[in-house]
Structures are given as C-alpha cells and as structure tokens.
C-alpha positions as CSV (number, residue, x, y, z in Angstrom):
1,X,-4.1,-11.2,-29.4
2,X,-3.8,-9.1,-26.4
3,X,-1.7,-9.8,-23.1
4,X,-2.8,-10.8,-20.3
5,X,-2.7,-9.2,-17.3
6,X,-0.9,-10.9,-13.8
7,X,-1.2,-9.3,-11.0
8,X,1.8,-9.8,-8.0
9,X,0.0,-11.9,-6.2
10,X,-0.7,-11.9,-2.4
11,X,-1.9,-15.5,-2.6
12,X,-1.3,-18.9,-4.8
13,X,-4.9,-18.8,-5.8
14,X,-5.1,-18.0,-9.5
15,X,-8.5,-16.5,-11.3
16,X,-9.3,-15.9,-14.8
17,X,-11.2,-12.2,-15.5
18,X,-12.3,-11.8,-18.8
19,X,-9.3,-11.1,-20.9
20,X,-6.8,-10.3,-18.6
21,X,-5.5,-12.9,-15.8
22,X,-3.9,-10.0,-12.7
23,X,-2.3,-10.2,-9.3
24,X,-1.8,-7.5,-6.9
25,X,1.6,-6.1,-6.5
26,X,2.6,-6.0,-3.2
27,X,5.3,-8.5,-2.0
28,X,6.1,-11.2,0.7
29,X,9.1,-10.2,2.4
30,X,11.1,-12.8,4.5
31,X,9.9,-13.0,8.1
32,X,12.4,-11.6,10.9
33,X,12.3,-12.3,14.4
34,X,12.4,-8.5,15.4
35,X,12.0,-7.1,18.7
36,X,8.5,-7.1,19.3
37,X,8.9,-4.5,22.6
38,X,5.8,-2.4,21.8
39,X,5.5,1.6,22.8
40,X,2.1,3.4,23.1
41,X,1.1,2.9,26.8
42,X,-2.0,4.8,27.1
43,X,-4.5,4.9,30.0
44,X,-6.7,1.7,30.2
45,X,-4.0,-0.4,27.9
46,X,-3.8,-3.9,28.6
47,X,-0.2,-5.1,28.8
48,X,1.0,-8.9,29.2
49,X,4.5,-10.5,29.8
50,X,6.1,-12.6,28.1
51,X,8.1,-15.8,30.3
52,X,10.6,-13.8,31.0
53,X,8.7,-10.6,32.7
54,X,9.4,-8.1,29.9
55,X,6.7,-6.4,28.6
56,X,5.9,-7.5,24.9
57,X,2.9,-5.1,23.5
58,X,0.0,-2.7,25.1
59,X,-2.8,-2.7,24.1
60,X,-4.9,0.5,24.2
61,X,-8.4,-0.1,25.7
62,X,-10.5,0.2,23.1
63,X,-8.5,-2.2,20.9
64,X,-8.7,-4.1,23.4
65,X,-12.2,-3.8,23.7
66,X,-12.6,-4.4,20.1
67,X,-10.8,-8.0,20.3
68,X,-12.3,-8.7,22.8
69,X,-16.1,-8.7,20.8
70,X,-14.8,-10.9,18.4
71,X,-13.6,-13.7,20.6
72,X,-9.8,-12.8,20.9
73,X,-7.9,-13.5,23.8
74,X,-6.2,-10.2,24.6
75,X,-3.5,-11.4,26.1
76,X,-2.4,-13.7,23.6
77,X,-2.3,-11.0,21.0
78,X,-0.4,-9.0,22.8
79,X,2.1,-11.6,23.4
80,X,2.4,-12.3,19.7
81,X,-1.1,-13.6,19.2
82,X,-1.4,-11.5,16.0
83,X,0.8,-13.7,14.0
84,X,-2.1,-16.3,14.6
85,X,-4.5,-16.2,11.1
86,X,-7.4,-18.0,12.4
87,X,-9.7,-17.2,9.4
88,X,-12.4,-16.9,11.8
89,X,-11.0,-14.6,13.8
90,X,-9.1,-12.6,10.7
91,X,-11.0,-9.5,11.1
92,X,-12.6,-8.3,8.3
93,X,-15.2,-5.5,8.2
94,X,-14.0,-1.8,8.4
95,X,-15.2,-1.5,11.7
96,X,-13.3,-4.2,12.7
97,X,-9.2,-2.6,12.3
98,X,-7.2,-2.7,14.3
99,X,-3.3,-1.8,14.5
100,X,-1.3,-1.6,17.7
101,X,2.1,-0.1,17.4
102,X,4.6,-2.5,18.4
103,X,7.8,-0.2,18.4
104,X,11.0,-1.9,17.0
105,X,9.1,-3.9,14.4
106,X,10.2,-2.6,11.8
107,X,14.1,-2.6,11.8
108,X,16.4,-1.8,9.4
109,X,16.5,-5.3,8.3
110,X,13.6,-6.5,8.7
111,X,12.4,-3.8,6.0
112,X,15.0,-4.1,3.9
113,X,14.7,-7.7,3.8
114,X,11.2,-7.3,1.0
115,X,11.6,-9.4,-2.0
116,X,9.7,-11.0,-4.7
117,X,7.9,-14.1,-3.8
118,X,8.0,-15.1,-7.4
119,X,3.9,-15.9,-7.6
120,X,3.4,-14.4,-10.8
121,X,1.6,-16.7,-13.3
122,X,2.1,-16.7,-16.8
123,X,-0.3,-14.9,-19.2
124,X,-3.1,-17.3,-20.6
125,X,-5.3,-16.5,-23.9
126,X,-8.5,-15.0,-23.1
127,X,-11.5,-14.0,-25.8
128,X,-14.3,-11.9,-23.4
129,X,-14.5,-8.5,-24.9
130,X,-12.4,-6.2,-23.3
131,X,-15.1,-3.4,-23.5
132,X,-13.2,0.1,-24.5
133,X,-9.6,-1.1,-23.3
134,X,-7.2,0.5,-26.0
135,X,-4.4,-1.4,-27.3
136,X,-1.5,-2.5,-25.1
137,X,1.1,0.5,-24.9
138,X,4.7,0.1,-25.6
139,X,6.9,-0.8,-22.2
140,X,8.3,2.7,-20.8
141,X,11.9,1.5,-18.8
142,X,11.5,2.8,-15.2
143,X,13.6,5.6,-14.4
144,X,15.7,5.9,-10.5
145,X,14.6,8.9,-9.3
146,X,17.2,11.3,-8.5
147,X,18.7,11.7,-4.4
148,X,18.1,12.6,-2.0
149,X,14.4,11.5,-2.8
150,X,12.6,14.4,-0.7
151,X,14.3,17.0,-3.0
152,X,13.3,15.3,-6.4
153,X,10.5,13.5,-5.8
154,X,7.2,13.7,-4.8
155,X,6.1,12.5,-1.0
156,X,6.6,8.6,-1.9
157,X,7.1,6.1,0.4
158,X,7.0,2.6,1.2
159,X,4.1,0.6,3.5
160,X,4.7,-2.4,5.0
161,X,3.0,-4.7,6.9
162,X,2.1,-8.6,7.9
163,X,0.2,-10.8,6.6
164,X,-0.5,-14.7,6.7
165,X,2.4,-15.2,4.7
166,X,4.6,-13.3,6.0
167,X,5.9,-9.5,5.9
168,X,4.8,-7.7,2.5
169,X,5.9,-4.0,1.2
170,X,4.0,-1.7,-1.2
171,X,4.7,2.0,-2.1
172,X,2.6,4.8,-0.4
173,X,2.0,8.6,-0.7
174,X,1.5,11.5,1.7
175,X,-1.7,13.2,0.3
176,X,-3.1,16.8,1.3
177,X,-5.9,16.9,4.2
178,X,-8.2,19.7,3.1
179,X,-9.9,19.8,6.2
180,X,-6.4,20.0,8.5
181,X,-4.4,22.3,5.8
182,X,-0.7,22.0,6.5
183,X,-1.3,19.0,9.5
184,X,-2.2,15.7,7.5
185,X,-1.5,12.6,8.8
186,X,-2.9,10.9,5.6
187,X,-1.3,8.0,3.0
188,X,-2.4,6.9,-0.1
189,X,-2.2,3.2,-1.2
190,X,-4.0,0.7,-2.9
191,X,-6.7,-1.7,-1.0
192,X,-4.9,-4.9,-1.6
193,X,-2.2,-2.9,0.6
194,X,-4.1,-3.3,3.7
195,X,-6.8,-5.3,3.2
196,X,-6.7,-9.1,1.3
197,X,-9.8,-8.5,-0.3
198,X,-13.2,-11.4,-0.2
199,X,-13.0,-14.1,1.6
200,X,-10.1,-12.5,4.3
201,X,-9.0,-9.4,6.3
202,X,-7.3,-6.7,7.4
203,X,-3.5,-6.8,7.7
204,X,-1.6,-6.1,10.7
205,X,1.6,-3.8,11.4
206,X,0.6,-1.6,8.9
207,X,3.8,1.3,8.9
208,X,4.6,4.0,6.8
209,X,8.2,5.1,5.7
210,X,8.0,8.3,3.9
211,X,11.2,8.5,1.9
212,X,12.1,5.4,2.5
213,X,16.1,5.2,2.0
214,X,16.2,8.6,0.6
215,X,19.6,9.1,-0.5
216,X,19.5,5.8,-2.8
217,X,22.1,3.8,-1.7
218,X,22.8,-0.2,-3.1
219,X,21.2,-3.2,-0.6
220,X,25.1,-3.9,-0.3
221,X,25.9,-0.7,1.5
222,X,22.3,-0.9,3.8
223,X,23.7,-4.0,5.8
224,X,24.8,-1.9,8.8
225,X,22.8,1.5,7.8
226,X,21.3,3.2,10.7
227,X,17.6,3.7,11.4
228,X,17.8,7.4,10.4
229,X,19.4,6.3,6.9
230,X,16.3,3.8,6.2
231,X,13.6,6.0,7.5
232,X,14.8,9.9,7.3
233,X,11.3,10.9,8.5
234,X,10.9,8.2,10.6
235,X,7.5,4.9,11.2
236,X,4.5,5.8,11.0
237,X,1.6,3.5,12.1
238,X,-1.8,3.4,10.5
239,X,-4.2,3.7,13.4
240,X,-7.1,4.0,11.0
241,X,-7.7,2.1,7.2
242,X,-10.4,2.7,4.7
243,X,-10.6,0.9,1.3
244,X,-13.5,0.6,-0.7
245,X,-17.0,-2.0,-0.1
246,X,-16.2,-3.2,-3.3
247,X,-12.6,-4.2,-2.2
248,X,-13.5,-5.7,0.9
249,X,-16.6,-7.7,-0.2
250,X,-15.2,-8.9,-3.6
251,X,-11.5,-8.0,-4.2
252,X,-9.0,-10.6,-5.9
253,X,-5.4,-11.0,-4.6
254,X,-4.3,-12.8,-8.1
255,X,-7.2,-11.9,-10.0
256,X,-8.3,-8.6,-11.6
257,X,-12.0,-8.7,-9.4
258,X,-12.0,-5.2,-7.5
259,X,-9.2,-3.7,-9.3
260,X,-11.4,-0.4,-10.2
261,X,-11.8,-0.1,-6.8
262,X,-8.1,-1.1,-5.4
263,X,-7.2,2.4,-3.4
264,X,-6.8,3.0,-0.1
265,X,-6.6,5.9,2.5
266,X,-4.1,5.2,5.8
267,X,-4.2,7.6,9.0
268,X,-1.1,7.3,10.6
269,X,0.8,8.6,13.7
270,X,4.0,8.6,14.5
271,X,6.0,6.0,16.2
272,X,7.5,8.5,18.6
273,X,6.6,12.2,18.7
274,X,3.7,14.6,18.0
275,X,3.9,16.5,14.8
276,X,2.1,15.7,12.2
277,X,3.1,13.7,8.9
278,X,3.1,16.9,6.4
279,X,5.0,18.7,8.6
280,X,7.8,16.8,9.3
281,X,8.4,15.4,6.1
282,X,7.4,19.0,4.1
283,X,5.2,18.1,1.5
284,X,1.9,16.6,0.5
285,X,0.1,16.6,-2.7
286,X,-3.7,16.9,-3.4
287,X,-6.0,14.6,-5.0
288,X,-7.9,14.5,-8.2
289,X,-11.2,13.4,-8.0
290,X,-12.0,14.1,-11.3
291,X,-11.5,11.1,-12.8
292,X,-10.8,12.8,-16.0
293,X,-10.9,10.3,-19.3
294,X,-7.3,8.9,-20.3
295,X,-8.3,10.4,-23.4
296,X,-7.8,13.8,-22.0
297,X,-4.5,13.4,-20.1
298,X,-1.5,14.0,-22.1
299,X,0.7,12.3,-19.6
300,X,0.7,10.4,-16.1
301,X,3.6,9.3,-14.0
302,X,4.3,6.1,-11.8
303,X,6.2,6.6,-8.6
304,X,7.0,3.5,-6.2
305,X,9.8,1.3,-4.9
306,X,9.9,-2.2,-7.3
307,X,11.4,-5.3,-5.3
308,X,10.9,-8.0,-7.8
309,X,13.6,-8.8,-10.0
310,X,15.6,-6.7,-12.1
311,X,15.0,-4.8,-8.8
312,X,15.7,-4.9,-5.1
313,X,12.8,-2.5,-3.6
314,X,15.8,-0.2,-2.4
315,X,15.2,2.8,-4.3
316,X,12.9,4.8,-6.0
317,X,11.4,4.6,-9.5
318,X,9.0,6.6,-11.7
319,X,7.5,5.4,-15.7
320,X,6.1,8.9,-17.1
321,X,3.7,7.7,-20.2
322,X,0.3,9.4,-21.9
323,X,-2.5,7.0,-20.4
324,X,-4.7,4.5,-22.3
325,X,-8.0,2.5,-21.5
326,X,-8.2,-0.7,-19.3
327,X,-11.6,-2.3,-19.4
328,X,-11.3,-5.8,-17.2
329,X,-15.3,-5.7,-17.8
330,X,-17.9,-3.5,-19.5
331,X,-19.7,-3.4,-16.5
332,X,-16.7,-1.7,-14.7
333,X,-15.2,1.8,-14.2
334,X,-12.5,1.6,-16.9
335,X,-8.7,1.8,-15.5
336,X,-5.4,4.6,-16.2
337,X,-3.1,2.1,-17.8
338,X,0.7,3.0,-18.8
339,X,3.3,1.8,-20.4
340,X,6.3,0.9,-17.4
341,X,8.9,-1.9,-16.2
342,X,7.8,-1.6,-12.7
343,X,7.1,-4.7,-10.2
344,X,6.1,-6.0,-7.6
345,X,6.4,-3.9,-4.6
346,X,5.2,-0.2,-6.6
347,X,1.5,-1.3,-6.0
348,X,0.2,1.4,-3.8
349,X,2.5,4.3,-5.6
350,X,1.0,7.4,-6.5
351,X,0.2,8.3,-9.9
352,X,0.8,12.1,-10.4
353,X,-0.1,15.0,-13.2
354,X,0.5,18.4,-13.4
355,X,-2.6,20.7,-13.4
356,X,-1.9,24.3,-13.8
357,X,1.5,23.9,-12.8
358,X,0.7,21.6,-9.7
359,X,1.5,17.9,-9.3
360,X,-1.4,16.2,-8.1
361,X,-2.3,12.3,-7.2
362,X,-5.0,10.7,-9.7
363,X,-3.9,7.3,-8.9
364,X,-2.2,4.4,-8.0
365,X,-0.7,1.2,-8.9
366,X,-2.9,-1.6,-8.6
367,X,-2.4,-4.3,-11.5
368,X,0.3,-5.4,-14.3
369,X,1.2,-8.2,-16.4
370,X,3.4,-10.8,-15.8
371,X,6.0,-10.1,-18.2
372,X,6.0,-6.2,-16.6
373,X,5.4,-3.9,-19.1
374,X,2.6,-2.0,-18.4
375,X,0.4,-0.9,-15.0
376,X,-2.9,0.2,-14.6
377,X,-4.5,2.3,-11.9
378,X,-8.4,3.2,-11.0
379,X,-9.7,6.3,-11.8
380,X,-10.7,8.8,-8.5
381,X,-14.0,10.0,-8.4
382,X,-16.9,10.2,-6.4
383,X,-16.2,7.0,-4.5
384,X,-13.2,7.6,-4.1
385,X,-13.7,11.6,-2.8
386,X,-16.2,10.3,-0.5
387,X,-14.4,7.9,1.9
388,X,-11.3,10.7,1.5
389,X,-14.0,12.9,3.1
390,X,-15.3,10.3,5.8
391,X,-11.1,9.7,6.8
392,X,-10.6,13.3,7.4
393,X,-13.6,14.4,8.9
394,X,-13.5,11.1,11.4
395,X,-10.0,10.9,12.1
396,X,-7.6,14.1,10.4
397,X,-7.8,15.8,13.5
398,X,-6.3,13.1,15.7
C-alpha cells in the first residue's frame, strides 16, 4: 500500500488526488501588530493618515491606479485596508499584483514568530493508479547546514508574507538573471508561496530574507537579536510575481491539484538602498530547464528553513537523496521526489545538482506526506524557462 501524500496546508479544506492526499508547505505564523510606517514615496503616491496624523503607507501611482480598477478604496488600503480579504476584491489574475512596501513590517519578531499551524491531515488509502511513480524512498534525516550560512550554503532564504490567515513563511532562492549577468534581483519559490491557487489570490507583503539568521543561532538566543543578525543582507520586497496558469486557475492549497506546476519567480527590490540582490548578497545560481528524468540524476539536494515540529524555522536544512518518480496523475508532468524529514516552512527551497562542477537549481519543494518523510518537487522545463524569460526581460532591469 503506498503513503499518502499531505501537503502543509495553507487552508482547512482537504482534497483527495488520486493516490496521494498533499498540502502545501508553507506555514501560518502568528500575527504581530508591527509598525506598519511604510517607506517608498515616489512621485504621484497616494499617502493617507491614520487618526493620529502619522503617515501609515504610500502608495505609488500606478498601484494605486491598479486598486483603484478593481473597486478598492485607496485609502483604506493604505491605512491597513490590505488585511481586509474580501474574496471579491482578493486580486487574482497576474496582471492584477500588487505589493507595496510597508517598511518595518517585517521585524525581528514578527519573522521569527513562523510556526506550524498543525493542518496536516492524516494519510488516507487511495487505489487510482499512480502512473510511473516509483516506490516510496526511505526517509533521509535533514542535515543543519553549517554557519555562517552564506559561506556553506547556497543563496537560500526565507519569504514571508500575509495572507487571510495570518503571516506565513516559505524558503526562497536567489537564482541567476541571464539577461542582467551579475545584477539579478530574482527569487525562486514555489506558487502556493505567493499565490493561493483556484478559487483565491495573490498574497500581500511578500519579502525576501536572503540568509535569513545566517550564523544559526537557537530561537532562545533571537529574543533581543538585532535586525542585522535576522537579515544579514537585509528585506527585499517582491514588486513583481509570476507563477504558472495552471497554478493560478487550478492549484490546491491541501490537495496535490497543480503541484507539477507549484514554482514561482519573485522580482524584488530592496527595502532601502540601490544595488542589486546578487550583488549584495554574492551569489546566485542558474537554472536547469532541462527537466532531466529522475532516472538520470544520481543525486538532488533539499535546501530550506523547516518550522513545524521537531523544528523551529530558525535555521537552515538540506536532505541530499538520488530522485525517484512522483506521478499524482498519468495525465501530469511527473515530479523529483526524495527521501527527507523536512516540514512545513522548506516549501519554496531550492533543489540543487552539480553539473560539470556547478551547483545549479532544478527545483523546489512543493509537496510531502504527513508523517514527513519524503518531498517532491516539479521538474523545470519549457514552462518553466518561459515565464523565467518573460520576468527578466519585463522586469530584470528595474
């Protein structure tokens, strides 16, 4: 009998796919009242006040703009309007992002303060044929990655943003921009990351941490750590998301529909400054679009940041395993899957290989069981090379 996949589910909803019951991995974090002072003035923003005269957020003029089409009173956004969910006005379509910065968001606390909503759902029997899935692999105990983090480690980091139910985190990855070598602003994720998939919208506050508490240290000694400690490199805001048709239109936040297609690409900008993502933090890796066969990969490794128990999304794990087969339906691309302890909170994390010497991304974590021991990824290939393409023509050079 095979497991059952759970995925770390965004919502309560639970769905049945074929053999294999999933929810996505990101997490609900408890809610902070932060400081919501916003930076970014720009020339035709929109700013409001809040009762007491103090600026709360400004909104540049073509967000505003935007909002504005579809209904939204500005100034109630921008006076914390977009904690309202109003599934009609939960924007949706990929013309339709949009992603203030609202400086001070996301403190210390606040991002330290990720944990597992405990939504998982226990595995249930299933007999739809599983197409050319191979056999569950064996679990493969996640390993800390060594400190500081941007010495060891690939470019990992953590993304966090709001959602209905509160703040969430995933794990993130500064990827290459061919067509701005040595200047990209780009991050790698997975869809359910920044987008909730059919029937809802685009998440808000999406940030970037690149190295997110890089030398390591316990939750116990991060009560009083500094900005600089938390985020080395610094926020950075996703002014522009794409994820994939199939994600928008039909993905599942508990349920393996759109899983193939769970990857995402984040433009970001910095919360203060001017250079560009690669260059401050040092490093960016390219990304296969091959989609070479499992069968032909003698290993793959799992970077990200678990929360859910036995861990506390404070530091940095990797699973290293050869890749098998996941087929959720014959009818599907079939998925990377490895063997790994990993939670919730790694969806999003890159999956690397070496290539002639050279680490590269050729996934990322998108679905798991309930009982942890395995994760699958989607493979990167046309699709997925063509809305890389569309991000950095449109938008790399901003």
């Amino acid at each position: 009998m095979r497991s059952q996949s759970t995925p770390f589910a965004l919502r309560r909803a639970r769905r049945t796919v074929l053999a294999a019951t999933v929810a996505a991995l990101a997490l609900t974090a408890t809610a902070c009242n932060g400081d919501d002072t916003a930076a970014g003035d720009k020339p035709g923003s929109t700013a409001s006040q809040s009762s007491s005269g103090q600026d709360k957020l400004h909104v540049p003029g073509d967000i505003a703009d935007k909002l504005k089409k579809h209904g939204i009173d500005v100034d109630q956004w921008a006076n914390g309007g977009w904690k309202d969910w109003d599934k009609d006005k939960w924007l949706s379509a990929a013309k339709d992002f949009v992603n203030p910065v609202i400086k001070g968001l996301w403190k210390p606390e606040r991002m330290k303060s990720a944990k597992d909503p405990d939504k998982t759902i226990s595995a249930k029997d299933a007999s739809a044929d599983q197409g050319v899935s191979d056999p569950d692999p064996a679990p493969v105990q996640a390993a800390a990655e060594k400190t500081p983090y941007h010495d060891h480690a690939a470019p990992v980091g953590k993304v966090f943003f709001d959602s209905p139910e509160g703040s969430m985190v995933c794990s993130g990855t500064v990827v290459k921009d061919v067509n701005h070598p040595g200047r990209s602003n780009l991050v790698w994720t997975a869809g359910h990351c920044v987008h909730a998939g059919g029937g809802g919208g685009w998440y808000r506050n999406i940030a970037f941490v690149p190295a997110y508490n890089d030398q390591g240290r316990p939750a116990s000694e991060l009560t009083d750590a500094a900005a600089s400690e938390i985020a080395p490199y610094g926020q950075w805001w996703a002014d522009w998301a794409s994820t994939t048709n199939e994600w928008i239109q039909g993905g599942s936040e508990s349920g393996g529909a759109g899983a193939p297609y769970d990857y995402s690409i984040l433009h970001v900008k910095p919360e203060s400054g001017t250079k560009s993502l690669e260059e401050t933090v040092g490093a960016a890796l390219d990304v296969d679009f091959s989609a070479p066969s499992a069968t032909e990969v003698g290993k793959m490794g799992a970077w990200g940041y678990p929360a859910a128990p036995p861990y506390d999304g404070q530091k940095m794990f990797k699973c290293i395993d050869r890749p098998g087969r996941l087929s959720l339906s014959p009818g599907l691309p079939t998925m990377y899957r490895i063997g790994c302890t990993m939670t919730g909170g790694s969806s999003g994390g890159g999956w690397f290989r070496v290539v002639d010497g050279k680490t590269e991304l050729v996934s990322n974590t998108s679905i798991g069981p309930s009982d942890n021991t395995w994760l699958a990824g989607p493979q990167l290939g046309q699709e997925a090379e063509a809305l890389y393409q569309n991000m950095s023509r449109q938008y790399g050079g901003q």
